[in-house]
C-alpha positions in Angstrom: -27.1 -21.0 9.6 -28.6 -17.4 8.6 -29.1 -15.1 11.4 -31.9 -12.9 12.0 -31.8 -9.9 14.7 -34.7 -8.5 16.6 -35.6 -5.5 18.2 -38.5 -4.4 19.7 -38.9 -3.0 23.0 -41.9 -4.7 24.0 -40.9 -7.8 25.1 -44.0 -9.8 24.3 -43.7 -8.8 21.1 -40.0 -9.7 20.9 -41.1 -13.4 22.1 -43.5 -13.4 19.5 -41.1 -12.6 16.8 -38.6 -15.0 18.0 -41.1 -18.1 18.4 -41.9 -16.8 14.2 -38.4 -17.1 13.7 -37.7 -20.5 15.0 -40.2 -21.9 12.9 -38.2 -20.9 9.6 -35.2 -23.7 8.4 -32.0 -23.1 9.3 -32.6 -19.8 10.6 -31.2 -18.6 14.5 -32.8 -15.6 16.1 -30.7 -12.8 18.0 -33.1 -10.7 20.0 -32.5 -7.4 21.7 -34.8 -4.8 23.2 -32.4 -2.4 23.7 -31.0 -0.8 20.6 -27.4 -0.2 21.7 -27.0 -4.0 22.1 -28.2 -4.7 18.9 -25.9 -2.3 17.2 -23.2 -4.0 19.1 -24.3 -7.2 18.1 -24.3 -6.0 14.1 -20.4 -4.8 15.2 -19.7 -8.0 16.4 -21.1 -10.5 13.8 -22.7 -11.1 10.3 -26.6 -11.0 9.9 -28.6 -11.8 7.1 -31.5 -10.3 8.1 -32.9 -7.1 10.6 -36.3 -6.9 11.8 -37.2 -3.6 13.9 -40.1 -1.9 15.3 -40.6 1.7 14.5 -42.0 2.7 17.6 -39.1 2.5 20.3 -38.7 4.9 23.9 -35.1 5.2 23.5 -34.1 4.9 19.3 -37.0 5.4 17.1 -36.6 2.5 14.2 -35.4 5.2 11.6 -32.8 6.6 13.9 -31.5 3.0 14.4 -31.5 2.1 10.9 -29.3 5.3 10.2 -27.1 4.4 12.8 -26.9 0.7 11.4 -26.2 2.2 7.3 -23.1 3.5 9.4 -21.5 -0.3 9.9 -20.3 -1.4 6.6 -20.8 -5.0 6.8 -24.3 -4.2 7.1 -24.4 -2.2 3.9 -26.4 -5.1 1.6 -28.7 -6.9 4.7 -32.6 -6.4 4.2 -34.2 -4.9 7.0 -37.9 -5.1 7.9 -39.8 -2.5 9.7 -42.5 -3.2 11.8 -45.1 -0.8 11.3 -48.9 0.5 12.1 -51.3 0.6 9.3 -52.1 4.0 8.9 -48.6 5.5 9.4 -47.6 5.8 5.6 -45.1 8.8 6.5 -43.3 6.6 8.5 -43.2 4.1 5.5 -42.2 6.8 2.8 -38.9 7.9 5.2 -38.1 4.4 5.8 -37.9 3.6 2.3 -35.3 6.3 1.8 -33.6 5.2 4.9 -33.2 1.6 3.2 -35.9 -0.5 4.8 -36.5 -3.2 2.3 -40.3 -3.9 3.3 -42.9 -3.6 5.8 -44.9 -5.8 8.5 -48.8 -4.0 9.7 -49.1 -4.5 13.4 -50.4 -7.0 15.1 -47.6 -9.3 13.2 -49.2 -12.5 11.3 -47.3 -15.4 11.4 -47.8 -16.8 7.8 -47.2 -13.1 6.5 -43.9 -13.1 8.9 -43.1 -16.5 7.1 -43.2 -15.7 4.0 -41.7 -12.2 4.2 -39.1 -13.0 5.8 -38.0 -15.8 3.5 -38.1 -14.4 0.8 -35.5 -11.5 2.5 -33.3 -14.9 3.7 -33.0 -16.0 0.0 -32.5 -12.7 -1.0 -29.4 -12.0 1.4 -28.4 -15.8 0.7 -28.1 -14.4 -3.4 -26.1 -11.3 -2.2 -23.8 -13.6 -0.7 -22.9 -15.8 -3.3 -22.9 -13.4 -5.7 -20.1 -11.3 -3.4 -18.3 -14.2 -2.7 -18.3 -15.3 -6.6 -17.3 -11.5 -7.1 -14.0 -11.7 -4.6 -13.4 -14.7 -6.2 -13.3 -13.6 -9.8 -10.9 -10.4 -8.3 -8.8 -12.7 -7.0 -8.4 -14.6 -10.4 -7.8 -11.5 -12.2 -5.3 -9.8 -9.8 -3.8 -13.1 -10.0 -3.6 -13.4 -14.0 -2.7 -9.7 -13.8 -0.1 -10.2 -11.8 1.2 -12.8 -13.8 0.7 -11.0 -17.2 3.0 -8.2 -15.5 5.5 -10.3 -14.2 5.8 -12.0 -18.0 5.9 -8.5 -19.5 8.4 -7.2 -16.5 11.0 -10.0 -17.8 10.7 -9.4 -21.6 11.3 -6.1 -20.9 14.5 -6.6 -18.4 15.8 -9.5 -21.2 15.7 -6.2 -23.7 16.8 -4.1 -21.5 20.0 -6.7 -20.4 20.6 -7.1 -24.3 21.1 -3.5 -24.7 23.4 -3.3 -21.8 25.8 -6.4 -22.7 26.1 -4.5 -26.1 28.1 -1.3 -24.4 30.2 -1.1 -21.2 26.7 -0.9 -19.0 26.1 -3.8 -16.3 23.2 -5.5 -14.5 24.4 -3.6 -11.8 24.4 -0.6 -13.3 20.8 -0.7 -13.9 20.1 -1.9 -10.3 21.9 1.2 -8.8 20.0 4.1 -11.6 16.8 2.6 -10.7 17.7 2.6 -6.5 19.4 6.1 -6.6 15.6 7.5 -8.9 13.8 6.1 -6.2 16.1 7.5 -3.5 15.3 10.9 -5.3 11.1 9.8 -6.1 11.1 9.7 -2.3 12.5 13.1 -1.4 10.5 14.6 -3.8 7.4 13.0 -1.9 6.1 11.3 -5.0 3.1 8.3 -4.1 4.5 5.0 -3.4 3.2 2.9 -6.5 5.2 5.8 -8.3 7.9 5.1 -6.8 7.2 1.5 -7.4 6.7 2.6 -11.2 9.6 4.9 -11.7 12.5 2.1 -9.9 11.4 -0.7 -12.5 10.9 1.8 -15.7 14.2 3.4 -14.7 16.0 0.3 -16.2 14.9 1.2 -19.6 16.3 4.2 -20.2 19.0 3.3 -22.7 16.8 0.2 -24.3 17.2 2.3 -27.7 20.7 1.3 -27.5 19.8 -1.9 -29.3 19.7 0.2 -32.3 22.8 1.9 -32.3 25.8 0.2 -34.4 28.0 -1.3 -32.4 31.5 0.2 -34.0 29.7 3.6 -32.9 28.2 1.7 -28.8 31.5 0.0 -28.3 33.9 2.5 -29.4 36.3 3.2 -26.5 37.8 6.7 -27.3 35.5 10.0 -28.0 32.7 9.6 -30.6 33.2 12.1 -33.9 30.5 14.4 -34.8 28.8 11.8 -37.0 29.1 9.1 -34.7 27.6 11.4 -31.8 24.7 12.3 -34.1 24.1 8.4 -34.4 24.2 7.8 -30.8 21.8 10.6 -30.4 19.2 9.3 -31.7 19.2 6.3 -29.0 16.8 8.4 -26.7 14.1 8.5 -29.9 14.5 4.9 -30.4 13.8 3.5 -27.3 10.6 6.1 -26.9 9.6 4.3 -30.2 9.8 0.9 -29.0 8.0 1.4 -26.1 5.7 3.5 -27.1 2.9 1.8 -28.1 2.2 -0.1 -25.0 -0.8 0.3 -23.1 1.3 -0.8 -19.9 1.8 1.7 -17.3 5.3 0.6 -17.1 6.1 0.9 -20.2 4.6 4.1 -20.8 7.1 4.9 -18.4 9.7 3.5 -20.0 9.4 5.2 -23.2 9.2 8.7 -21.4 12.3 7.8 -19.5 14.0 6.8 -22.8 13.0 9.7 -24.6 13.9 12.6 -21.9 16.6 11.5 -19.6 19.2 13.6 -22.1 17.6 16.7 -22.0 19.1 19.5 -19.8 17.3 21.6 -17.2 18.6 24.4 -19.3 17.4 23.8 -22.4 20.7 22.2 -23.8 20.4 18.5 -24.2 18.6 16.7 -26.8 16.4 15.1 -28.3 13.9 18.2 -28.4 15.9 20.5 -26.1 13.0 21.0 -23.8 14.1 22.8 -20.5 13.3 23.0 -17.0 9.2 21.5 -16.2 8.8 21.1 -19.9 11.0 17.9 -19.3 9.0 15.3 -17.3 9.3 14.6 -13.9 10.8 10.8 -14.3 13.4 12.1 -17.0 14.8 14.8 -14.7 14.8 11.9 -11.8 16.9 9.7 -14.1 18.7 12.3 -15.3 20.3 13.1 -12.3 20.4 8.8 -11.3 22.0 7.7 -14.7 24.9 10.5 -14.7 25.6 10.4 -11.4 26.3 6.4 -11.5 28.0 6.6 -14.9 30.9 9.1 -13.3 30.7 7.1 -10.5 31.3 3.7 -12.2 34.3 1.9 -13.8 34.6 2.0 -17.7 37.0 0.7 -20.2 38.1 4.2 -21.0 37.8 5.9 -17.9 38.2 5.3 -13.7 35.2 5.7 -11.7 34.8 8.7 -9.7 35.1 9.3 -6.3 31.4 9.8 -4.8 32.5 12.8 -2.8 33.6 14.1 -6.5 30.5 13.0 -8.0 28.2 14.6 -5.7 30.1 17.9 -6.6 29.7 17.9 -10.0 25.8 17.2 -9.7 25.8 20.6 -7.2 28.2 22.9 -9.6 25.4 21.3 -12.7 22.2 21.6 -10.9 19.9 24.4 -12.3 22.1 23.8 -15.4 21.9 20.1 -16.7 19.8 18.7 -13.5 17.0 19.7 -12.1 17.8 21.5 -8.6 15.2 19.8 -7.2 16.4 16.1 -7.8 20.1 16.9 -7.2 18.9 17.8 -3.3 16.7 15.0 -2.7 20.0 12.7 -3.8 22.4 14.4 -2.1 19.8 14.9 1.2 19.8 11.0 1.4 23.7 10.4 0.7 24.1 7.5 3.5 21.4 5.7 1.5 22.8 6.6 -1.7 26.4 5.6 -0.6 24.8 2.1 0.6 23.5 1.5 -2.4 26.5 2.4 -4.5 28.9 0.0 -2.0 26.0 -2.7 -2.1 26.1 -3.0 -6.0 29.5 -2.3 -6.4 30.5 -3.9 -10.1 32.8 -6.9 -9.8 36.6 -5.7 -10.6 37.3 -6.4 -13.9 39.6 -9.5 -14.7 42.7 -9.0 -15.9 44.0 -10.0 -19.2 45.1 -13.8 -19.6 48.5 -13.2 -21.4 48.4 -15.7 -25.2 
């Protein structure tokens, strides 16, 4: 059932129009002679089709199509102005105010008819067309979703393959993206950012998976030629990720290629220093080292957290961005949650042969 409202302050005219309405199929009539009702009624319920008369005591028909533009469900139904022959002014500023078409006083019925039909089907198109619209969205946020979800697991299976190869853990990568975010939010950066920044955090060492693994699973210090090697882990991961069009993974290869450089201009690849480094390497700069010295390695004992947060103050300016090290350390209840919530699992001892 379409629905057609009326209003006309001349209520033998309004029982004309509504007698003109009943005739047409599956059509219901709403009339109104006073123009605040019928904006209410627009407020309150969907319409497929406005007829008005421009000559009204109270609300001219132009100022109450204005105020009816101003609902946004009504944005896409046809209005029909009621109108005197001569008044072709009238007809030119209604045009511009979105009036579809016209009807010359005294209304004929057959004209009515056939006017106002062909406005029904009209509105009928518009909503089927929206409604295939929303449904083609949904279908693509859906396959979208999916597409991302797919893409978010390869990338997490390369990223866990990179980690089982060193002395890094699933954990690990939970806690650098948690303690970025915990830092993305102090710095006041827009939620899907953050939402960007916590999953592309877990990439940062995916160039790993090109390092040798007698250089990657060496316990004691790395020699000069080994450290060169290692190096170039931040280049190799940028070059993996690269060439993705994904926002993630764009991400993902900045991450990679910048979360080594110092705010001073000292850390590598490309020694960049302070704002020359992007924003989501200095986050994770400041995420990965602190989680490192505060986790458990073969060839070292973690940290005490307290002791951590003090190195990150005596290095801020110089390997961390100032800026990240306070919005850790000005969230340190959340941080110390997180670090106690993904505690890594004690390490087994060894079964004697």
């Amino acid at each position: 059932m379409q629905s057609v409202l009326l209003l006309d302050d001349d209520p033998l005219n309004l029982q004309w129009l509504q007698i003109l309405v009943g005739r047409l199929s599956g059509v219901q009539a709403l009339a109104f002679q006073d123009p605040q009702e019928a904006l209410a009624c627009a407020r309150a319920q969907p319409l497929d089709l406005v007829v008005v008369d421009y000559l009204m005591p109270e609300m001219s028909g132009l100022q109450f199509i204005a105020a009816l533009g101003a609902i946004d469900a009504m944005a896409d139904v046809p209005v029909l102005m009621i109108t005197a022959h001569d008044e072709k002014e009238v007809r030119y500023r209604a045009l511009e105010a979105g009036v579809y078409d016209f009807l010359p006083k005294p209304v004929d019925a057959l004209e009515f008819a056939a006017r106002a039909r062909n406005m029904l089907r009209l509105r009928q198109a518009q909503v089927r067309l929206n409604a295939h619209a929303a449904t083609l969205e949904n279908e693509v946020a859906a396959a979208t979703a999916e597409l991302r979800e797919r893409e978010r697991e390869t990338i997490m299976a390369l990223v866990k393959a990179a980690g089982y190869r060193d002395y890094e853990t699933g954990a690990h990568i939970s806690r650098v993206g948690l303690y970025a975010d915990v830092i993305a939010q102090g710095l006041g950066l827009p939620l899907e950012q953050q939402a960007v920044l916590r999953e592309a955090a877990a990439m940062h060492d995916i160039g790993k998976v090109g390092i040798p693994d007698h250089i990657l699973c060496k316990p004691g210090r790395l020699d000069d030629a080994e450290m060169a090697i290692m190096r170039t882990h931040p280049q190799l991961g940028h070059d993996l990720l690269k060439e993705s069009s994904s926002r993630l993974l764009q991400a993902g290869a900045t991450i990679a290629l910048t979360h080594h450089e110092k705010f001073d201009g000292s850390g590598y690849p490309h020694g960049l220093a302070g704002e020359a480094i992007p924003l989501l390497g200095r986050i994770v700069a400041v995420a990965d080292v602190f989680d490192a010295l505060t986790s458990q390695r073969p060839y070292k004992k973690p940290w005490p957290m307290e002791d951590a947060a003090q190195y990150l103050r005596e290095q801020s300016g110089l390997h961390f961005d100032p800026a990240c090290v306070q919005a850790l350390l000005a969230a340190w209840h959340q941080v110390q949650a997180i670090g106690e919530r993904l505690a890594d699992a004690p390490a087994a001892p060894a079964t004697p042969l």
